[in-house]
Each structure stands twice: as structure tokens, then as C-alpha cells.
C-alpha positions in Angstrom: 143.4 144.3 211.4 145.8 146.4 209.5 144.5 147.2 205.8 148.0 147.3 204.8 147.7 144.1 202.6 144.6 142.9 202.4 141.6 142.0 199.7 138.4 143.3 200.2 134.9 142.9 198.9 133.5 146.0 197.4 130.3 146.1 195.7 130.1 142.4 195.2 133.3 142.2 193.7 137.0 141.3 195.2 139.4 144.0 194.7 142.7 143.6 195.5 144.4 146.7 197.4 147.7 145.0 197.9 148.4 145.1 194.5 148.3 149.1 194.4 150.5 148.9 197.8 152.9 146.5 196.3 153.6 148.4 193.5 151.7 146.4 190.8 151.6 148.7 187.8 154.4 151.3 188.9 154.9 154.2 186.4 158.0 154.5 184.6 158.8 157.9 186.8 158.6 156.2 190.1 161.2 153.4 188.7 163.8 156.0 190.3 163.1 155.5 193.4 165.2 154.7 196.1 165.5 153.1 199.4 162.7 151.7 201.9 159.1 153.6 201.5 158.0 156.9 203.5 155.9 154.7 206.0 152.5 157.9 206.6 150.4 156.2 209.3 146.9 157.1 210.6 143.8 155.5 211.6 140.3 155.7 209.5 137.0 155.2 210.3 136.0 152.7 207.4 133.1 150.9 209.6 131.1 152.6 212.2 128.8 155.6 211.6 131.3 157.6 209.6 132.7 154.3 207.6 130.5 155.6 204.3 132.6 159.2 204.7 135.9 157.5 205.8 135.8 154.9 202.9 135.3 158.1 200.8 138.1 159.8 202.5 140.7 157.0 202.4 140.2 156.3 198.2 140.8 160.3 197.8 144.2 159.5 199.6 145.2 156.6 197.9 144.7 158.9 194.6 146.9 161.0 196.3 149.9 158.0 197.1 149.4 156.6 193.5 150.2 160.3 192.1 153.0 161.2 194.1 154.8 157.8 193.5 154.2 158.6 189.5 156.0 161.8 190.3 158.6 160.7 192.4 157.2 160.1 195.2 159.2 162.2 198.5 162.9 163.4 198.4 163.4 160.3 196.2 161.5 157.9 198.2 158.4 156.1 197.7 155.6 156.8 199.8 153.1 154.1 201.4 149.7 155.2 203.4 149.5 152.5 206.3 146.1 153.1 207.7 143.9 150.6 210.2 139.9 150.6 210.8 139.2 152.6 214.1 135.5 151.4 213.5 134.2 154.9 214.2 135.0 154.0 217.9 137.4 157.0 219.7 138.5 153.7 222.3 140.1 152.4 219.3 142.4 155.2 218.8 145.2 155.4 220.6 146.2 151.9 220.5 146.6 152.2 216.6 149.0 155.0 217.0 150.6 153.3 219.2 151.4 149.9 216.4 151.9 152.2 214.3 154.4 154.2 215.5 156.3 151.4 217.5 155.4 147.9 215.5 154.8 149.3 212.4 157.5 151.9 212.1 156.0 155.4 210.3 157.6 158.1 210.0 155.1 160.6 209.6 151.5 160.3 210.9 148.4 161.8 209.9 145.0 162.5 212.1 142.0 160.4 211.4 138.6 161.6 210.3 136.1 163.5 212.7 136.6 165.6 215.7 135.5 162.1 218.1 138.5 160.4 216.9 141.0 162.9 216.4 140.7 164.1 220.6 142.2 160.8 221.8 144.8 160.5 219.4 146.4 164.2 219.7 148.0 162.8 223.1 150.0 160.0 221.4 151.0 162.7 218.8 152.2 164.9 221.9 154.0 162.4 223.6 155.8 161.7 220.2 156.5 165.4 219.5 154.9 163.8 215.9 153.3 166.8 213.7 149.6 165.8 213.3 147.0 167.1 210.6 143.7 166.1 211.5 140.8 165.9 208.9 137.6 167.8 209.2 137.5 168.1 213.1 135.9 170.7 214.9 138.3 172.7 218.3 140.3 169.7 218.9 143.2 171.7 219.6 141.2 174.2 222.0 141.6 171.7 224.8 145.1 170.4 223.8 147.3 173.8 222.3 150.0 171.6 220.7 152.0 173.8 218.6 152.2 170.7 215.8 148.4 170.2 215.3 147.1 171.5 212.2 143.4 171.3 211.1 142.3 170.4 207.7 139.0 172.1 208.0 137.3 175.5 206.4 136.3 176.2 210.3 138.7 179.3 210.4 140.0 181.1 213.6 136.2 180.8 215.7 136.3 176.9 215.0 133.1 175.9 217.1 131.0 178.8 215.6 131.9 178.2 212.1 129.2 175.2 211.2 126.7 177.2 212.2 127.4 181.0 212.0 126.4 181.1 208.0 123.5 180.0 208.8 122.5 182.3 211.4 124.3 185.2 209.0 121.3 183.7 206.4 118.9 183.7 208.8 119.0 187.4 210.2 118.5 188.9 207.0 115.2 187.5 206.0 112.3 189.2 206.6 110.6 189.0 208.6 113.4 188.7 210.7 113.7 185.3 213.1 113.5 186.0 216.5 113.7 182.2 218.8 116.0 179.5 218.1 116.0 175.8 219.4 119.6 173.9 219.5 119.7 170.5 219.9 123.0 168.5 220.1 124.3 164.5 219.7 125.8 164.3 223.4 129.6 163.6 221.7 132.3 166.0 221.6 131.3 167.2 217.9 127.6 167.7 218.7 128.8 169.2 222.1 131.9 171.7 220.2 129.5 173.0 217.4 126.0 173.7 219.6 128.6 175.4 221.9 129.6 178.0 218.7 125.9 178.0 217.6 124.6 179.6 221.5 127.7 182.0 221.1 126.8 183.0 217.7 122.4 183.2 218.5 123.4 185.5 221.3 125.5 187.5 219.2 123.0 187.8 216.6 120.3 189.2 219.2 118.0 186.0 218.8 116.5 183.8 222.3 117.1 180.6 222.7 114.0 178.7 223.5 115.3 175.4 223.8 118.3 173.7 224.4 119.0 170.2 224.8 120.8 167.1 224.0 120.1 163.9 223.3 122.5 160.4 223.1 124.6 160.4 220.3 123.6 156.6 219.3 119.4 158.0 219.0 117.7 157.4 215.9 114.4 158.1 216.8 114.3 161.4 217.5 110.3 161.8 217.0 110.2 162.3 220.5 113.2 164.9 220.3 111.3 166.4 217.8 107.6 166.6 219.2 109.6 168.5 222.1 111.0 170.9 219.8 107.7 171.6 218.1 106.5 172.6 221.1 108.8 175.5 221.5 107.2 177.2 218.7 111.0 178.1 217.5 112.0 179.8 214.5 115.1 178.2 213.3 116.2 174.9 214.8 120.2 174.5 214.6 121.1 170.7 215.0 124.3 169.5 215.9 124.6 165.9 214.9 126.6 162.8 213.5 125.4 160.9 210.5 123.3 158.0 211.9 121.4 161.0 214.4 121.1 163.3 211.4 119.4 161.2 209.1 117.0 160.2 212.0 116.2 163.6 212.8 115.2 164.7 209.2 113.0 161.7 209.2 111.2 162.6 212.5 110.9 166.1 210.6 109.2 164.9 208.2 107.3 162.3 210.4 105.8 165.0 212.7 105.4 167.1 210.4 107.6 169.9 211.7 108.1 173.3 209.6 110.1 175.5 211.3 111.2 178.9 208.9 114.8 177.5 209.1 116.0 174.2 210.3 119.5 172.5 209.8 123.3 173.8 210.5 125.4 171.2 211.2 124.6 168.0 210.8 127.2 165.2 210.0 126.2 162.9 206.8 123.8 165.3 204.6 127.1 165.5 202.7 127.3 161.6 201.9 126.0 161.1 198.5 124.3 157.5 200.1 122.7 159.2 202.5 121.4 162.3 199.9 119.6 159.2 197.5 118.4 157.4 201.3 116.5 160.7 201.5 115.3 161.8 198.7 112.7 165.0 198.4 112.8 164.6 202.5 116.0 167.1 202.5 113.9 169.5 200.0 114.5 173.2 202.1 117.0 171.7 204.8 120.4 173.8 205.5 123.3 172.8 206.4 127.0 173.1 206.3 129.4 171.9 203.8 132.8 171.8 202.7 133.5 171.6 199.0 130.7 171.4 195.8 131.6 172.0 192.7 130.0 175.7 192.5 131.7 177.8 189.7 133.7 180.0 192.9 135.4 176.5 193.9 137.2 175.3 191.1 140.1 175.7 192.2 143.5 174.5 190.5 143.6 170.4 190.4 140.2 169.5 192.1 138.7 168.9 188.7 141.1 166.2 187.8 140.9 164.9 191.4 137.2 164.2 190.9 137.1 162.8 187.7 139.9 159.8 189.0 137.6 159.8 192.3 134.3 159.3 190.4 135.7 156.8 187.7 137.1 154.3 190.9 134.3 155.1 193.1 131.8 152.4 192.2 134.5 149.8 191.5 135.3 151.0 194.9 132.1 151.3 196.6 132.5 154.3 197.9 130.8 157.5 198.1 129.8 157.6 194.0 130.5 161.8 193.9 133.2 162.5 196.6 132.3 165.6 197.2 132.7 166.1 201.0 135.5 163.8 201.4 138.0 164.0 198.4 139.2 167.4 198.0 140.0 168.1 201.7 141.7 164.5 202.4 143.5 164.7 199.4 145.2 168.1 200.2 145.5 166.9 203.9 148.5 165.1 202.1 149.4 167.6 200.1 149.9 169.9 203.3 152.2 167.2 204.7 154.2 166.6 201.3 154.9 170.4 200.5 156.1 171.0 203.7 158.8 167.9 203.6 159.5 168.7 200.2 160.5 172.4 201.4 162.2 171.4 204.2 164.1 168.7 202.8 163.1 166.3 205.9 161.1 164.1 207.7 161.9 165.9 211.4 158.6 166.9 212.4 160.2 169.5 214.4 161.0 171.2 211.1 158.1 170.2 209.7 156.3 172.2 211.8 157.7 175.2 211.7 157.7 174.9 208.1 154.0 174.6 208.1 152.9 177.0 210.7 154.7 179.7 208.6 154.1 178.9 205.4 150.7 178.8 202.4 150.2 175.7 200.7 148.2 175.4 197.7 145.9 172.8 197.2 142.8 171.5 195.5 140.7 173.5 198.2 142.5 176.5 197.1 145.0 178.2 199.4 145.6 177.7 202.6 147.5 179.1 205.8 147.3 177.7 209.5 146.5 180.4 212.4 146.0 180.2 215.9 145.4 176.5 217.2 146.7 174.9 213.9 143.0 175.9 212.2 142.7 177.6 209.2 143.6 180.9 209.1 140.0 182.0 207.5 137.0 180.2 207.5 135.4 178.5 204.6 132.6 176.5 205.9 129.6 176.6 203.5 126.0 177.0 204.2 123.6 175.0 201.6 120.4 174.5 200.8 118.9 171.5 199.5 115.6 172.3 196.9 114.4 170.6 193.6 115.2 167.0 195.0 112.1 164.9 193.0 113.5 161.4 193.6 116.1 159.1 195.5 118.2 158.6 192.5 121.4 159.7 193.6 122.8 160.7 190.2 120.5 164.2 190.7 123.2 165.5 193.0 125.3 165.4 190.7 123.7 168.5 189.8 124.7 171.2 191.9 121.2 172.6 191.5 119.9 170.6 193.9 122.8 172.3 196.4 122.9 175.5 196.5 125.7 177.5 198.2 123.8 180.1 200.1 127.2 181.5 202.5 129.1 182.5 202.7 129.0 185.1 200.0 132.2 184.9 198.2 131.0 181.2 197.0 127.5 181.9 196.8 125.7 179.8 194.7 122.2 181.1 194.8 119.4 182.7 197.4 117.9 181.0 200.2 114.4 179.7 199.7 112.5 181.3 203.0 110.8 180.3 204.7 112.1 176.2 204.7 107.9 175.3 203.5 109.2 177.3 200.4 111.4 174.9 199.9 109.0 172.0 200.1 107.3 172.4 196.9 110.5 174.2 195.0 110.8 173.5 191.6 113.8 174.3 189.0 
């Protein structure tokens, strides 16, 4: 069903989202506004395995409609976010870009969140000659090449190595120095994409890989996964999972006892502040990538304020209660797509992108250009290291302590804890 106009139960309590789309409570700014609403349509996973992330995502943006309308909203128009539930389920795709475009009417689209959904629904954007910024996905564009796709992810140029070459960079300079890895993948084309960037970077690093498998994407026991692993004897263990797998595989960790000298790298839904608390201590020494935290070196211009509205609406919301991951890149996914139709004066997504391939935008996640493939013209991705969790109360990660950025350097946080049994018993 469209989530257009419609009330939903949040937390035990009914919240009314129409009233925010029907212009309940519209500031005296956005009173100027003229003519029929910029229609922006996407799908987002708001059930499935990434619904906690999506839901996350998808309040970020609505922060983002509610400020542009007090602002002006676009060339005079107000703007409207027409979104539908693809249920974390790729089959779903395409046939909600298709009402969207031809029942419902947008005139810009967006990508949805994850690399699994955003392959199937680059061909309706091709067909459609539609300009399409995707959120967080890893290589989409490697197998596509549209010139209109743009990536709203730190991954930089070397997309698939990105979630996993910090850690590796981390790795290498310990001593003694690791000399085996084990990879281990979801088999799904974001388990598949990032374990392909981790062998290219292990080889490039001068390490042996000692065992490399994958498993189905819907496993969550992966004690047997595990116990397989183990018997590898590998140094560092690079996994490549989506958020249902990943919190499996730190349980069977812990479960078999398991302690590698480094284990982690790029596992979906460590970043999920619900799934942080589900753990608890368990995540004490994991690492693994990131995308935003609220380190001194990322405060960039705006992301403060965006937080605070995030975290003051999230549990009305129930959403992700520290937004993190999810709110500063999906609110400047927008921001990408409004800068570049406020500089171009247009809605033509031929000019659009153009405008956007050649241009810097600044956003909450700092500045940012496109480069080859519509990804980020320089990486970003984050390494960190979980330590000093004592409990599963989640309001302990509001403390960035518990995080710290170990690469790459420029938003460093603190040192790695080595070997992960350091980490273990860490204490602040």
C-alpha cells in the first residue's frame, strides 16, 4: 500500500502522517507557494530485514520535506516524498517505480535503501532516462554504467573494496603482523559485491586467504558457519553480511567461543542502535564499517541540528532512537537532488544530471562530488571499533566512546584495541 496517506501505529501510539503530508501546521514561509506539489517518488524498505534502518532513513527525509517546504519548498513549489514499502524484498521493486511514475505521477525519483534493492530498480530509471540517487548501495552502477546514477555512499572510486579496505589498512600495521584471512559472505548481491573488494584488497595487502565461503543470505545460525571458520585457524575473519545474518554471526562468535586477532568488516545492522542494545557487551572488540558518528572530525555544517530534530521525533516515531547511520546520508540524498534543481532552474533530469555530475554539493556529510560510476569521488567509509559496552541499555551509544573511529585516519577517533580478546575485557 502506498504510505502516502495513511496512519500508523508507532510505539503503541497512532500517529498520523497524513497530517504532515497534508500540510497540517504549514509555516508561514511556505504560505507562498504555488501550484501542484513536486511529486519525489521512491520505494523504502520499512518491513523486511532492513525495515529498522529504512524506517530510520525515511523520518531523516521527512525532516528534510518539512524544512524545505518552511523555506520555500522548490522553484516555488511545494515538495511531497511519495514513498511505498518494498518489504526489503528486490521482487517488489520495479513494480513500484513503475505506479509511481505512471499512476502516481512524480517527477523526480529517488533510489531506495541497500544495494539488493537499488539493482532492480536502476532499469526502470534507464528506461525513463529518470536521474537516480541511490542510498548506501555498494557497485550498483558497475554492472549498469548509466550516466544518471549517483551513489549516496562514502564507498569512493574502488566501491566494492571500500567496506572492508580500512580494516585491512588497520590490520597490517599491528604487530605482530596478520598473516591468514577467512571471508565469508551472505550469498546476495551486497554480501557477494563487498567479499569481492575484501579478496582484491587481502591479496593486495600480501595476506592468504584460508577460507572462503558463503552461506544463504536468510541463515541465522551460523554456529555451524562459524565452527568451520575456527577450524581455519585464521587471523582476521572479514564478514560480509545483511542485518538479520550479522547479528547471528556475532552470536555464534560468542556461542563458540571464537577469538580470532581481528573479526568484522562489513556487516549490515551493527549500525542500528536496536540492534547495538539487542547485543550488548557481545559487540565488545568487533570492527566494522560505518558511515557517520558524531566524532569531533564529522561535525560538519547542519548535521548537528539534523540530529537533535531526528532524536527528539524518533521515539514518538519508533525509529532508530540515535539516527546515526541513517539520518545524515538520507537527508543529504535530498539535498543532492534539491541543489542541483535549484541550480538548474528545472525538473529535466537530463539537466539535472549534468548539473550534478559536474558540480560539489554541500551537505550535512560534508562535501561531496560524484566520479566515475556516479560514486563518490573519495571514499569515506569508516572502520570502528566497538569496546567498553557493559550493558544492553542503548542509551550508552550515545556515547561515542563505546565507537571508536579507528580509519580512516583523517576521522580517527582513537587506536585499535589488538588483538579483538583485548577488547573483551576493555574498560574506559
Amino acid at each position: 500500500m502506498l504510505l502516502e496517506v495513511k496512519i500508523r501505529r508507532f510505539s503503541g501510539a497512532l500517529f498520523a502522517m497524513s497530517a504532515l503530508a497534508a500540510g497540517a501546521f504549514v509555516p508561514a514561509s511556505a504560505a507562498a507557494q504555488t501550484g501542484e506539489p513536486v511529486k519525489i517518488g521512491y520505494s523504502m524498505s520499512l518491513t523486511g530485514g532492513l525495515g529498522p534502518n529504512g524506517r530510520s532513513a525515511l523520518l531523516a527525509q521527512k525532516i528534510w520535506e518539512e524544512d524545505t517546504n518552511s523555506n520555500g519548498g522548490l522553484l516555488g513549489r511545494p515538495v511531497k516524498l511519495i514513498y511505498e514499502d518494498d518489504q526489503t524484498n528486490p521482487a517488489t521493486v520495479p513494480g513500484i517505480y513503475g505506479r509511481l511514475l505512471d499512476v502516481h505521477k512524480v517527477e523526480l525519483i529517488i533510489g531506495p535503501y541497500g544495494t539488493n534493492l537499488q539493482a532492480p530498480a536502476v532499469p526502470i530509471a534507464m528506461q525513463r532516462k529518470k536521474v537516480f540517487i541511490g542510498l548506501l548501495g555498494t557497485a550498483v552502477n558497475s554492472t549498469f554504467n548509466y550516466p544518471n546514477y549517483f551513489s549516496m555512499s562514502p564507498n569512493g572510486p574502488e566501491a566494492k573494496r571500500s567496506y572492508t579496505e580500512g580494516f585491512l589498512d588497520v590490520a597490517v600495521r599491528q604487530t605482530p603482523k596478520p598473516q591468514t584471512v577467512a571471508i565469508v559472505a551472505a550469498d546476495a548481491e551486497f554480501g557477494l559485491n563487498a567479499c569481492e573488494g575484501a579478496r582484491e584488497s587481502t591479496k593486495a595487502a600480501g595476506l592468504t586467504v584460508v577460507y572462503d565461503r558463503r552461506y544463504p543470505w536468510a541463515t541465522t545460525d551460523l554456529v555451524p558457519v562459524v565452527r568451520a571458520i575456527a577450524e581455519t585457524s585464521p587471523d582476521l575473519v572479514i564478514v560480509c553480511s545483511y542485518p538479520p545474518d550479522s547479528i547471528g554471526m556475532v552470536r555464534a562468535v560468542n556461542e563458540v567461543g571464537f577469538k580470532p586477532k581481528m573479526i568484522g568488516g562489513a556487516m549490515v545492522g551493527l549500525q542500528s542502535t536496536a540492534v547495538k542494545a539487542r547485543l550488548g557487551p557481545l559487540l565488545n572488540g568487533w570492527t566494522n564499517y560505518d558511515v557517520w558518528l558524531p566524532v569531533p572530525k564529522m561535525q560538519f555544517a547542519g548535521v548537528d541540528e539534523l540530529i537533535k530534530k531526528y532524536q527528539v521525533r524518533a521515539s514518538v516515531e519508533g525509529v532508530d532512537a540515535l539516527g546515526y547511520y541513517m539520518a545524515p546520508w538520507s537527508y543529504a540524498q535530498l539535498q543532492v537532488l534539491s541543489q542541483a534543481v535549484t541550480a538548474t532552474e528545472s525538473f529535466d533530469d537530463a539537466k539535472l544530471g549534468d548539473y550534478i555530475r559536474a558540480n560539489a554539493f554541500k551537505t550535512v556529510v560534508g562535501e561531496l562530488r560524484f566520479g566515475t560510476d556516479g560514486e563518490l569521488a573519495q571514499a569515506r567509509t569508516l572502520q570502528v571499533q566497538f569496546r567498553n559496552v557493559k550493558t544492553n541499555d542503548l542509551i550508552q551509544f550515545k556515547d561515542i566512546s563505546t565507537q571508536v573511529v579507528v580509519a580512516p585516519t583523517e576521522y580517527e577517533s582513537g587506536k585499535l584495541i589488538y588483538p579483538y580478546e583485548k577488547a573483551l575485557t576493555s574498560s574506559p
